[in-house]
C-alpha positions, 0 to 999 in steps of 0.5 A: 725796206727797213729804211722806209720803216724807219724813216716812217716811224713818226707816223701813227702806226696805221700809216707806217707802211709804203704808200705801195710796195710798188713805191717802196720797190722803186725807191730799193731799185734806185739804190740797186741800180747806182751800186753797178754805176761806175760813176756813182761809185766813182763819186763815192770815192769807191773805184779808180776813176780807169773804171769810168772808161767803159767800151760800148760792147761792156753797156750793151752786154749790160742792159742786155743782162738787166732786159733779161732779167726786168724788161722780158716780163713785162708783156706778162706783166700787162696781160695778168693786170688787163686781165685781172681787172677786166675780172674785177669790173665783170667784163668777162662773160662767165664761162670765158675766163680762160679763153680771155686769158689766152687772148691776151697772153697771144696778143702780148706775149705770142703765147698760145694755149697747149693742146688739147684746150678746153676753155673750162680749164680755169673758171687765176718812173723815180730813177730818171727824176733823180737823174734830171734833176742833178744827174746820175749821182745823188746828192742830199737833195734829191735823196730828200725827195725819196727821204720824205716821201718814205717818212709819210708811209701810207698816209699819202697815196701812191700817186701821191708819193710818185708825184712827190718824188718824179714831179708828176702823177702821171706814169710815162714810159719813156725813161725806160725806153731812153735807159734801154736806148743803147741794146734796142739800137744794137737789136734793131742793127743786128736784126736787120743784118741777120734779117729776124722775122720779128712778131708771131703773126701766122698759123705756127706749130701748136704746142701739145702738152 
């Protein structure tokens, strides 16, 4: 984040921070995913080029770790901010704040409350850009997207600094589904030959605390 802060220091004081940290979280994530890209760091000159030579099983163990670690929390993720904002916009009938909460960690995440419950308990996309536009190795040109949108700070939108660094406003999913392409293909085969019953449909085994 230092290097946001810094490219930012033009701007009057009050429009220095990231448009979001959501922004500022992305642009870091863009640099943490090109340090374990054999290609990028081939490019920089800092592996032999006998590291471009990846088998499938090395890919796949790989978006495994990283799924593990990033994509599992997503449900989670959704249910806290669907949640938080049917409380801000009053769609919560008073008295059912916990019992909307479970709701939705059931329907997401397959998570039921412990038992006994009782429902007064509680009354709590930048990557693939880049990537277009001049592959997986970044020139001076796209870092000057990520450049000047850290030197406007907050005083633009994040919507703003989203458009201005991916070319839309518009938050799309569907390069997070094509980067994850690879370990969801070897899910979906080694699913359907240890025959995995997918889902948590049906009564189950209540969890007593």
């Amino acid at each position: 984040n230092h290097v946001i802060f810094e490219s930012a220091k033009i701007l009057a004081s009050f429009s220095r921070e990231p448009a979001s940290s959501s922004i500022s979280d992305a642009i870091a994530r863009v640099f943490a995913h090109l340090s374990t890209n054999p290609h990028y760091l081939y490019s920089q000159k800092l592996v032999p080029a006998s590291h471009l030579d990846i088998k499938d099983s090395l890919i796949v163990n790989k978006l495994y770790k990283e799924a593990l670690e990033n994509f599992v929390k997503l449900p989670f993720d959704i249910v806290a901010d669907t949640w938080r904002f049917e409380q801000f916009e009053n769609e919560i009938p008073a008295g059912k704040i916990n019992d909307r909460w479970w709701e939705l960690r059931t329907k997401y995440e397959g998570v039921r409350a412990p038992e006994p419950y009782n429902s007064t308990n509680l009354d709590a996309l930048m990557h693939n850009a880049i990537s277009q536009s001049e592959g997986c190795i970044l020139s001076e040109v796209t870092t000057e997207k990520l450049r000047e949108t850290m030197k406007k700070g907050s005083s633009i939108t994040w919507l703003q600094a989203l458009e201005q660094i991916t070319g839309s406003a518009q938050l799309d999913a569907s390069p997070l589904l094509e980067y994850y392409e690879p370990l969801a293909d070897w899910l979906r085969n080694t699913n359907e030959v240890d025959q995995t019953v997918l889902g948590w449909d049906g009564d189950g085994t209540a969890f007593t605390a």
